[in-house]
C-alpha positions as CSV (number, residue, x, y, z in Angstrom):
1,X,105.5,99.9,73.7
2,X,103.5,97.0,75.2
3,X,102.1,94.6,72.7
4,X,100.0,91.5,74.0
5,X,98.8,88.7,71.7
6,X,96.5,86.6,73.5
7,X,95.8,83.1,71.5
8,X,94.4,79.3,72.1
9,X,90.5,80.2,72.4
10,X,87.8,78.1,70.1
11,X,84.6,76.3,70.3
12,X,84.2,73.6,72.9
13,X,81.5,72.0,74.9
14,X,80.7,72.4,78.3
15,X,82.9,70.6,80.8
16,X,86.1,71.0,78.4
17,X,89.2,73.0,78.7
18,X,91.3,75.3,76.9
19,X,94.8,77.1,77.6
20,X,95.2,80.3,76.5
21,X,98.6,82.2,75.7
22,X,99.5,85.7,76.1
23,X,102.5,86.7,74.1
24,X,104.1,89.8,76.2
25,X,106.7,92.2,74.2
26,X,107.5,95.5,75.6
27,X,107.5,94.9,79.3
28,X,108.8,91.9,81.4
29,X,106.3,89.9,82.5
30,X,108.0,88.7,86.1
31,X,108.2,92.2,87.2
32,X,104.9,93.3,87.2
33,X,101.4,92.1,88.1
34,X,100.2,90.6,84.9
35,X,96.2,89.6,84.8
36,X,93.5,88.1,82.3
37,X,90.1,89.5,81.7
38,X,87.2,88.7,79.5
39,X,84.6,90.6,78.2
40,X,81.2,88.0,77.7
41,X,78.2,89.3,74.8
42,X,76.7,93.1,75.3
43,X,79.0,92.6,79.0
44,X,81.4,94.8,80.0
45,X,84.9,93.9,80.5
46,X,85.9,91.7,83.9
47,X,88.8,90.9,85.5
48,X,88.9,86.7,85.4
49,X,92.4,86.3,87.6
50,X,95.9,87.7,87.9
51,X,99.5,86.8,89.0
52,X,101.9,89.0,91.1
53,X,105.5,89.8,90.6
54,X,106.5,87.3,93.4
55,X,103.2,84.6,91.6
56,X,100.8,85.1,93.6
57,X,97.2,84.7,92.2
58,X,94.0,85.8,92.4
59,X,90.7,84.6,91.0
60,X,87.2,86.5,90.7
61,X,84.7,83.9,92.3
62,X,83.5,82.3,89.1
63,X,87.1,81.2,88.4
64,X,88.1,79.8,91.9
65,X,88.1,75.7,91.5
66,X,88.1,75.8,87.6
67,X,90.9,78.2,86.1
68,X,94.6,78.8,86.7
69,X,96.6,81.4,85.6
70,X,100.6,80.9,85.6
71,X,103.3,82.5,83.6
72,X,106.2,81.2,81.7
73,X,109.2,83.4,82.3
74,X,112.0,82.6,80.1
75,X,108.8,82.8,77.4
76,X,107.3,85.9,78.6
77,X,104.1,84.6,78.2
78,X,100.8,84.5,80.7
79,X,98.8,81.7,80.7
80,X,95.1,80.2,81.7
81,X,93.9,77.2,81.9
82,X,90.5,76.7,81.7
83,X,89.1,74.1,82.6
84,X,85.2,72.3,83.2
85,X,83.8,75.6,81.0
86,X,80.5,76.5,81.5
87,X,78.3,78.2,78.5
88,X,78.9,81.4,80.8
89,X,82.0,81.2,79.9
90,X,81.7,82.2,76.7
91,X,83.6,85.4,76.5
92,X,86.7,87.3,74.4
93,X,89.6,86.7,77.1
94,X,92.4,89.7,77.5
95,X,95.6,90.0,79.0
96,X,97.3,92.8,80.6
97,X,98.7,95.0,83.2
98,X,96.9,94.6,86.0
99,X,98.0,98.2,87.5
100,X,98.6,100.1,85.0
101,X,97.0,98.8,81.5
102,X,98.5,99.0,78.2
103,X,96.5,99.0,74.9
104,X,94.4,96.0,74.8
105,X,95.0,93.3,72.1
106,X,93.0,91.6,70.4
107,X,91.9,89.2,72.8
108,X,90.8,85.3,71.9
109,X,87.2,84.1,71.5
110,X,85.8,81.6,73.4
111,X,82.3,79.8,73.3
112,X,81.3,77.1,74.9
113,X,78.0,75.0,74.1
114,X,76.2,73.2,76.2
């Protein structure tokens, strides 16, 4: 069973950063395509960026420039980095399966001020 513990989100200003973790158990996270989401206030679920089984990435428009997602192998953990955050940004962030989704965890908050 696939269990995905996402952590590192808080309360920052605009034009910060934050890196946020996604602990993987149940599946190997360099063989298969591993992606982050977020879900903003009363929004519905979006897919922020993923990485591919041979790394590469792909960002939704709002992340290109500003976000990077990467992935620690011998970890098995899925990371973003986050950086010059924008109120909009204010969001719970997911990981998972890009193709074919396990339960969601329990995501990480993140709010931004301006």
């Amino acid at each position: 069973q696939v269990q995905l513990v996402e952590s590192g989100g808080g309360l920052v200003q605009a034009g910060e950063s934050l890196r946020l973790s996604c602990a993987v158990t149940g599946t190997i996270v360099s063989r298969t395509t591993m992606a982050w989401y977020r879900q903003p206030p009363e929004k519905q679920r979006e897919l922020v960026a993923y990485i591919t089984v041979v790394g590469t990435t792909n960002y939704t428009d709002f992340a290109k420039g500003r976000f990077t997602i990467s992935r620690d192998n011998n970890k098995n953990t899925v990371f973003l980095q986050m950086n010059s955050l924008k109120p909009e940004d204010t969001a719970v962030y997911y990981c998972n399966r890009y193709y074919v989704p396990s339960t969601w965890g329990r995501g990480t908050q993140v709010t931004v001020s301006s």
